[in-house]
PABATOR-970752 format. One record per atom (N, C-alpha, C): residue in three letters; x negated, y, z negated. Coordinates in pm, whole numbers, padded with zeros to 5 digits, always signed. Layout:
ALAXYZ...
END
This chain:
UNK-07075+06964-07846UNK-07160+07048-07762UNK-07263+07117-07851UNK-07397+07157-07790UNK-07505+07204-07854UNK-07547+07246-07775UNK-07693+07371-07795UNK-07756+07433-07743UNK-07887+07370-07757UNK-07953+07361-07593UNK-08067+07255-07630UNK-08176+07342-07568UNK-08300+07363-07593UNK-08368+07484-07538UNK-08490+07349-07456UNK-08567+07379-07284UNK-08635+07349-07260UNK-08771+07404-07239UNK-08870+07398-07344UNK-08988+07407-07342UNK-09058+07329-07274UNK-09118+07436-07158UNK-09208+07348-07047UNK-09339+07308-07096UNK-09435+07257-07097UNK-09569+07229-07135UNK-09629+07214-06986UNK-09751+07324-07007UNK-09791+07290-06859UNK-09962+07273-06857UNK-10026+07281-06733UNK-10148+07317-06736UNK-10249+07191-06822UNK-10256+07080-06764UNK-10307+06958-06830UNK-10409+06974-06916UNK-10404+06935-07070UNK-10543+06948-07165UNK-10562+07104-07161UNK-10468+07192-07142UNK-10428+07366-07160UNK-10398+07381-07293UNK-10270+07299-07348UNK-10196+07328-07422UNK-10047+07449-07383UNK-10050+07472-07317UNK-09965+07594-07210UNK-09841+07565-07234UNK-09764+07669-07271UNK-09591+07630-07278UNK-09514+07764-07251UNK-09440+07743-07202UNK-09301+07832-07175UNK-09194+07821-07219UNK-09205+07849-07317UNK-09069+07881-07390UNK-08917+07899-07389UNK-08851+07864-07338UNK-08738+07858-07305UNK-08633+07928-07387UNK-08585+08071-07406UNK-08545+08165-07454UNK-08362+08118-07479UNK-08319+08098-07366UNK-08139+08117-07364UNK-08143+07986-07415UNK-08184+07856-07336UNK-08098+07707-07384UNK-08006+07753-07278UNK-07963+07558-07314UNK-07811+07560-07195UNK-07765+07462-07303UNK-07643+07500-07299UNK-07513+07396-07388UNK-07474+07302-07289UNK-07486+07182-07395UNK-07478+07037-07341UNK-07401+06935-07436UNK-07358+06889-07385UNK-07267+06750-07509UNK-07367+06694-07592UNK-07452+06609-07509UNK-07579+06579-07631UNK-07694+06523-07573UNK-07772+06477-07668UNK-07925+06467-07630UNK-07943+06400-07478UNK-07815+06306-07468UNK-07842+06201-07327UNK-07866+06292-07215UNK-07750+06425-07201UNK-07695+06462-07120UNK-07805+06571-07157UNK-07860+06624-07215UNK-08022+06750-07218UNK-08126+06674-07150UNK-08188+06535-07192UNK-08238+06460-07027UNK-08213+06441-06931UNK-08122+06417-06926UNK-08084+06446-06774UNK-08102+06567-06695UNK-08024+06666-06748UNK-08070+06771-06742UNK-08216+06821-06700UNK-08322+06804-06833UNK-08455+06839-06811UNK-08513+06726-06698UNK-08429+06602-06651UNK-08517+06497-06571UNK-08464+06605-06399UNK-08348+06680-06397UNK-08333+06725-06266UNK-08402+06823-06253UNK-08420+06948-06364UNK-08506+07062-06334UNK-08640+07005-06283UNK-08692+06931-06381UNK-08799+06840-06334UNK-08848+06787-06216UNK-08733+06766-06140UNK-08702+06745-05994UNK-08727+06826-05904UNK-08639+06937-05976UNK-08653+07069-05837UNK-08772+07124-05884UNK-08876+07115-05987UNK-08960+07230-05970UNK-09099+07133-05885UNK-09079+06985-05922UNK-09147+06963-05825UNK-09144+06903-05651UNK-09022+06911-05660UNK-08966+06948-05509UNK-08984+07069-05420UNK-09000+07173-05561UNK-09039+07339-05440UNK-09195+07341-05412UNK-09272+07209-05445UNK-09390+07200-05394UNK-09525+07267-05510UNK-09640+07332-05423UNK-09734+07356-05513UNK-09693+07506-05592UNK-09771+07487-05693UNK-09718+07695-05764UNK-09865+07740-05769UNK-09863+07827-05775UNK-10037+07879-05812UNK-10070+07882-05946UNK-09915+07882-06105UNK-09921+07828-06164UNK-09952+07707-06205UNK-09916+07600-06158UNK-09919+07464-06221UNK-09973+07391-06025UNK-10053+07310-06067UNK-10091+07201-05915UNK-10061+07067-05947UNK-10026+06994-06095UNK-10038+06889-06164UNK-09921+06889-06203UNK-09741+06910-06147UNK-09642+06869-06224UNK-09632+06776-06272UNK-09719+06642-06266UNK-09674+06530-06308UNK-09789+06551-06471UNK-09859+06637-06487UNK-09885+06629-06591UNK-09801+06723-06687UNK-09671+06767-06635UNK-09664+06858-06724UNK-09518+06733-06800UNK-09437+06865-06891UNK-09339+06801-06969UNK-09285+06894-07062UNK-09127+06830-07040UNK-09058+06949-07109UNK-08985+06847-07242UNK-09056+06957-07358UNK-09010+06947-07510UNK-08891+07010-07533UNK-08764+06925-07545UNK-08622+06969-07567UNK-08641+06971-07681UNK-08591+07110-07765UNK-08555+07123-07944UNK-08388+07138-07907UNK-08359+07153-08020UNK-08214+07185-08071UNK-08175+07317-08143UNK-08100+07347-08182UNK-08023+07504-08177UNK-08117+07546-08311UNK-08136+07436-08401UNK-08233+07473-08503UNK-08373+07502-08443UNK-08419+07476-08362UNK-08595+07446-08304UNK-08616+07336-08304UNK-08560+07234-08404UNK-08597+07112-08401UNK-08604+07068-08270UNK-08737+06915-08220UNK-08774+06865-08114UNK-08640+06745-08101UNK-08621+06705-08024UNK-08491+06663-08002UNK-08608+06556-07910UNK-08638+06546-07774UNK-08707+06454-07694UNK-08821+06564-07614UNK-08933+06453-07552UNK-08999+06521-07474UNK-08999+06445-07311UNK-08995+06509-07236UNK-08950+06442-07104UNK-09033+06437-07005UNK-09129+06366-07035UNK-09253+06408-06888UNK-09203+06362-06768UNK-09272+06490-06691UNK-09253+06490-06538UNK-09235+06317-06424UNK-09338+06258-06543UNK-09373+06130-06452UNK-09254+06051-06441UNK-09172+06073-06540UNK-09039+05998-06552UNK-08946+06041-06440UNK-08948+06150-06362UNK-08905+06164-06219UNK-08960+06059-06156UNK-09015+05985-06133UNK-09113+05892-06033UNK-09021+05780-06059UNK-08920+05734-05996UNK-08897+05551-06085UNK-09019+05403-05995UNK-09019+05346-06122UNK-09098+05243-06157UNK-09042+05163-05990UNK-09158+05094-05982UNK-09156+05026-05861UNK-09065+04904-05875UNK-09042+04857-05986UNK-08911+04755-06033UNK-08782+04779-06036UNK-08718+04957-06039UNK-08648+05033-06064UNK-08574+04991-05904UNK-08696+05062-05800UNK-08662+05093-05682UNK-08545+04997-05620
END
């Protein structure tokens, strides 16, 4: 188990991030995508924000308990591929 922190990146060609302070403890990197692929889900399931209008441009940079970047998970990867379906 590890502590994996999700840094949102938002606001397309912004540079914009949110920082992700606590982390959530997770077994490992597989299971922190997953993770960041469901938040991913619900934030663009609750529709438009007056923050962000472009979830699919955004993406969350998972580090590790050090800071280190562990994966980055863009939004678009919620979408599956029309071969997937």
């Amino acid at each position: 188990m590890g502590r994996y922190f999700f840094n949102l990146h938002y606001g397309a060609g912004t540079g914009r991030i949110a920082i992700d302070k606590e982390g959530s403890v997770l077994p490992d990197a597989a299971a922190a995508r997953a993770y960041a692929l469901q938040a991913a889900r619900d934030l663009v399931r609750c529709g438009r924000s007056d923050a962000e209008r472009d979830w699919f441009a955004c993406a969350f940079e998972i580090a590790d308990a050090a800071g280190e970047p562990v994966l980055t998970v863009p939004f678009s990867e919620t979408v599956p591929d029309a071969a997937d379906a």
